[in-house]
C-alpha positions in Angstrom: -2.8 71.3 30.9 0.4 69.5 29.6 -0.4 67.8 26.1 1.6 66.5 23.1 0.2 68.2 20.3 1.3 65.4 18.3 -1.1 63.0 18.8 0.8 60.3 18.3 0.5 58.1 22.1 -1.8 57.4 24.1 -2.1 60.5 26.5 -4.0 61.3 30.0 -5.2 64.3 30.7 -6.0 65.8 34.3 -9.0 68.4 34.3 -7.9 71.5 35.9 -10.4 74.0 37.2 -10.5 75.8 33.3 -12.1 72.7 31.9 -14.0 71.9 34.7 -17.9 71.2 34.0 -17.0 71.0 29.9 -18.7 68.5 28.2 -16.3 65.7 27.3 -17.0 66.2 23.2 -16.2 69.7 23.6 -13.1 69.3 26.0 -11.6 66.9 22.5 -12.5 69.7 20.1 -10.9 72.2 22.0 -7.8 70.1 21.4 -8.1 69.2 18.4 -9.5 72.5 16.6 -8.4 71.2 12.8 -9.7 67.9 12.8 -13.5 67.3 11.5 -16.5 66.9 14.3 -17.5 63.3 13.1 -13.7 61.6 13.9 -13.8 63.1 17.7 -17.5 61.5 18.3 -16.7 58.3 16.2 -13.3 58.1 18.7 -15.7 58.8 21.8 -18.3 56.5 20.5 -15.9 53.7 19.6 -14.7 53.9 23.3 -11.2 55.3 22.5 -11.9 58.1 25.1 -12.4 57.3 28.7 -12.5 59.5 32.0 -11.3 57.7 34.8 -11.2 54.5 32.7 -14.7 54.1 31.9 -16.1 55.2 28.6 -18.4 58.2 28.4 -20.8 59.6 26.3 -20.2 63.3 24.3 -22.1 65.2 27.0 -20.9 64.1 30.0 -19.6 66.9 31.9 -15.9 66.7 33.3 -15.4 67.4 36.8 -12.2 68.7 38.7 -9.7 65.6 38.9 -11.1 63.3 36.2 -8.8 61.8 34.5 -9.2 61.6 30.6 -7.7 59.1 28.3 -7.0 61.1 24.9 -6.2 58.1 22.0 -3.6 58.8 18.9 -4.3 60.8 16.1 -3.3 60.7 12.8 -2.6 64.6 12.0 -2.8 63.7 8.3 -6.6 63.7 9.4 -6.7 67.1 10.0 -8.2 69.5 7.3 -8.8 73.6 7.3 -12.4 74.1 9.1 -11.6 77.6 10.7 -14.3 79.6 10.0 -14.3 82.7 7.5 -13.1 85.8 8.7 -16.2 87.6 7.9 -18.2 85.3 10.6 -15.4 86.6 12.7 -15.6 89.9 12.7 -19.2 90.0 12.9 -18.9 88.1 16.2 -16.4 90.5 17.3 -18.7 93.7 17.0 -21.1 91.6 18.7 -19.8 91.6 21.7 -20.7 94.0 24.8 -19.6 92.5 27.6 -16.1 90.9 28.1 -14.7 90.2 31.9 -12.8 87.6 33.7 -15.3 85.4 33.5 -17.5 85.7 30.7 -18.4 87.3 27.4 -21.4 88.8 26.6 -22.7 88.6 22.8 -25.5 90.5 21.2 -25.9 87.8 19.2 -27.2 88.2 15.4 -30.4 86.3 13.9 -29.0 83.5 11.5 -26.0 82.4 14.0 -26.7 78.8 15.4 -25.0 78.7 18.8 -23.9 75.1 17.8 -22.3 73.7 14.7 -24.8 70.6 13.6 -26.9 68.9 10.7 -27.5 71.5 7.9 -24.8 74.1 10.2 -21.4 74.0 9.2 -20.2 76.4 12.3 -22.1 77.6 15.5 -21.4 80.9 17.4 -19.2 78.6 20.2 -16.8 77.3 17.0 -16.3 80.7 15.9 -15.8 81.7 19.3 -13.2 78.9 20.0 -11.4 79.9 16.6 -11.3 83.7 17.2 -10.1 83.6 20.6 -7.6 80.6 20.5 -5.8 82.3 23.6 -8.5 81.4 25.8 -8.2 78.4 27.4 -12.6 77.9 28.1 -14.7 79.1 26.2 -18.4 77.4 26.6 -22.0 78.1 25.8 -23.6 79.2 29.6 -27.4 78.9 27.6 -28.9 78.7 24.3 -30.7 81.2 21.7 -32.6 79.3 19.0 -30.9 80.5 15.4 -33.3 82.7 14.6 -33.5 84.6 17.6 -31.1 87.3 18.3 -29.9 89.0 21.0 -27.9 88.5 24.7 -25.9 85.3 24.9 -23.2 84.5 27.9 -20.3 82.5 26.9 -18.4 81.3 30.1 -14.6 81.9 30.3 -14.1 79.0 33.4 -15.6 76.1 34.6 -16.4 77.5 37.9 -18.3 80.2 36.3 -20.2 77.9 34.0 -21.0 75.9 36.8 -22.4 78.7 39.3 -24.2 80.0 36.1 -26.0 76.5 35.6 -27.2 76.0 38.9 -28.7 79.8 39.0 -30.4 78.6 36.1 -31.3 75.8 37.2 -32.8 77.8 40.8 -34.3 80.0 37.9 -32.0 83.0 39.7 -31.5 84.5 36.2 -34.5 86.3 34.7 -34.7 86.7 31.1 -37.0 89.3 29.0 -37.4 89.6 25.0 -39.4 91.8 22.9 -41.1 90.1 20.1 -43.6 91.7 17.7 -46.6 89.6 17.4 -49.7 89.8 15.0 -52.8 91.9 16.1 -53.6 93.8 19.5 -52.9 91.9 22.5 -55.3 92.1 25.2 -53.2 94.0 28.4 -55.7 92.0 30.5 -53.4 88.8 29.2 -50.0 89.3 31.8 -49.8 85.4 31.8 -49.9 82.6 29.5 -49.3 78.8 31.4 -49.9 76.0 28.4 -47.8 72.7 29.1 -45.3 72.4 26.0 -44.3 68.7 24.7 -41.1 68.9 21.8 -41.7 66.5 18.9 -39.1 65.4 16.8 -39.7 64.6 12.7 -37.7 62.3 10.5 -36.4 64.7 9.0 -35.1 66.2 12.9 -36.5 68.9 13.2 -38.1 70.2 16.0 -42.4 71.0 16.4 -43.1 72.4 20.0 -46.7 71.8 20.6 -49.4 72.9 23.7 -49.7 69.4 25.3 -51.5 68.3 28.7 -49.0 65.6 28.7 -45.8 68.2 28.0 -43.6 70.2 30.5 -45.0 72.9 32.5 -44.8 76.1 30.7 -45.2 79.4 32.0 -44.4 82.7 30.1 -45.4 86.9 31.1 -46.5 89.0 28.6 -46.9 93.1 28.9 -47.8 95.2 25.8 -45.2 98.2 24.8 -46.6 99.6 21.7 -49.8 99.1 19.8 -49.5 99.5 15.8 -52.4 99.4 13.0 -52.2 95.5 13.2 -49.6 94.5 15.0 -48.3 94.2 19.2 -44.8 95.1 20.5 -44.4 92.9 23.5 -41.7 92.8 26.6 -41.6 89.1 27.6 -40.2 87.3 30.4 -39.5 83.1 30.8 -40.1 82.0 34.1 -39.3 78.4 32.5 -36.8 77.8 29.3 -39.0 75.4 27.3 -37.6 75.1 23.5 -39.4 77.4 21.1 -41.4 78.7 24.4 -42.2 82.5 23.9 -43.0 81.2 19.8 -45.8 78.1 20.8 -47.2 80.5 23.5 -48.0 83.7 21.0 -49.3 81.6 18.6 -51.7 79.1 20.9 -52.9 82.7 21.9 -53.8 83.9 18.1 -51.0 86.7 18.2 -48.3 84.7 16.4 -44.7 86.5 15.8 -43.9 88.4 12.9 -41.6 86.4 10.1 -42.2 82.7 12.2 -42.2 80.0 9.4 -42.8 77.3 11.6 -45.5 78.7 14.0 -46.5 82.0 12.8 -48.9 83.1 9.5 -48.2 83.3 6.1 -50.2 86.3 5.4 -49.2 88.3 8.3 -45.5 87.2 7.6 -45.7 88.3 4.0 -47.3 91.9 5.2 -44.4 92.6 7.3 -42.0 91.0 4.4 -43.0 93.6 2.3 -42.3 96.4 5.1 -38.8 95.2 4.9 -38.5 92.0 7.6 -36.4 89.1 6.7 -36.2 87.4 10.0 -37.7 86.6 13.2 -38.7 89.6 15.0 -37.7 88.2 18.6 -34.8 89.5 20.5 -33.5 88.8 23.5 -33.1 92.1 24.9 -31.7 91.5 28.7 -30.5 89.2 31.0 -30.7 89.8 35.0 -28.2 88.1 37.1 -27.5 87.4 40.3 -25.1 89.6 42.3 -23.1 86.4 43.3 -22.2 86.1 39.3 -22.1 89.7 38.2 -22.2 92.8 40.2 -24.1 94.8 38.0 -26.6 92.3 37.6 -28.3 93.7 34.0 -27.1 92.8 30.9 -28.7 94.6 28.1 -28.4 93.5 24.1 -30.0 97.0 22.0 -33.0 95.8 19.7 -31.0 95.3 16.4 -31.0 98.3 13.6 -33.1 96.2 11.0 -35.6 95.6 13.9 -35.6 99.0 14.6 -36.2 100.4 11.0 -39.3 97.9 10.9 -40.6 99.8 13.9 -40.3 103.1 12.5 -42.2 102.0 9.2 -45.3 101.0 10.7 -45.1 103.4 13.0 -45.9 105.5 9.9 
């Protein structure tokens, strides 16, 4: 891709296959890695940016071809936003996977994939700022901030666009473990409670059991019994936000350090064993053998998660 780092004409852009499916937001902050989020989506809002002469909104998704007008910029706009280097490096050791075509993080609790209100950087800025010599790097899913473990990061558009549509033909399966509050019953395999996603003034985000929400369907299989509490292996068969934390909870057995969902006495019993997140991990992600021949990605439970276990194991 031939561009005029200046900024200082009118330029169009031809998407080649490496920024194929991108979302048109983050094809512009790609580009422009020093200049502040709000002046790309005031320039995109205003209209300034077009593909194939027609304005867009931030998440429309490029395709192969499109042509993108790219507006002047005033580089005296541009201020230092890379991210510290101790974010770096954390992200760095968090990664076990690295081919061709993807990356494969074991992602730590506390790390929004996305930069946004109240989140100065997300896991895909860091990303974009650590590897600068890459030229895609895109989220292929989502883990909500407080849950850790495997996340894919596409390296090309072709790949992020095969990944979507096996997620979207539900191709991928995806297990967690999660440490929930009292024994749950082995005769409970299956939990299927419709979920609808509210949204507060304030933004944030309550996922509640709703006949009127999305079909919801989670799988549940006890691995460990302790004094008061349930080590669980769970697998999504749908992706609903905040699924695996509504589902535990409707069922009395909410997860251990929850603020939103979970309970207060239960949380501050396993505070005082030494937890100071979220106990829910993505553990593995099983793909296709069109995407990756090996098919099972595994992220280890974390050490912190792991010293919890051995305590009430006690």
């Amino acid at each position: 891709m031939n561009l005029d780092r200046k900024f200082s004409k009118v330029q169009f852009v031809e998407v080649d296959e490496h920024r194929e499916c991108q979302r048109v937001d983050n094809f512009l902050l790609a580009i422009f890695k020093n200049i502040p989020k709000s002046k790309v989506y005031r320039i995109i809002r205003k209209g300034e940016v077009r593909v194939n002469k027609k304005r867009v909104k931030p998440d429309y998704k490029l395709s192969l071809h499109d042509c993108v007008r790219i507006p002047p910029m005033q580089v005296q706009e541009q201020v230092n936003i890379n991210p510290g280097s101790a974010a770096m490096d954390i992200l760095r050791s968090a990664i076990i996977l690295d081919t061709d075509d993807f990356m494969a993080l074991n992602k730590p609790s506390g790390f929004a994939v996305h930069g946004g209100t109240g989140v100065q950087e997300g896991v895909i800025n860091i990303l974009r700022h650590t590897f600068q010599n890459y030229q895609f790097i895109e989220l292929i899913h989502r883990l909500d901030k407080e849950t850790s473990g495997c996340l894919l990061i596409a390296k090309s558009g072709h790949f992020l666009k095969q990944c979507q549509q096996a997620w979207k033909d539900n191709l991928v399966e995806k297990h967690y473990q999660c440490l929930v509050k009292g024994h749950w019953p082995k005769s409970l395999q299956t939990v299927e409670a419709p979920l609808r996603k509210n949204v507060m003034q304030s933004g944030e985000r309550i996922v509640r059991v709703d006949p009127e929400g999305k079909s919801s369907i989670t799988h549940f299989r006890p691995l460990q019994y302790f004094d008061d509490s349930t080590l669980l292996s769970v697998g999504l068969e749908t992706g609903r936000t905040h699924q695996i934390r509504v589902h535990t909870a409707h069922m009395g057995h909410p997860i251990a350090g929850d603020v939103k969902y979970g309970n207060k006495e239960f949380n501050k019993a396993m505070k005082q064993q030494g937890l100071r997140r979220l106990f829910l991990h993505s553990n593995e992600l099983i793909l296709p053998e069109t995407l990756y021949y090996q098919k099972s990605i595994i992220a280890e439970l974390p050490e912190d998660l792991k010293t919890l276990i051995k305590k009430i194991m006690l």
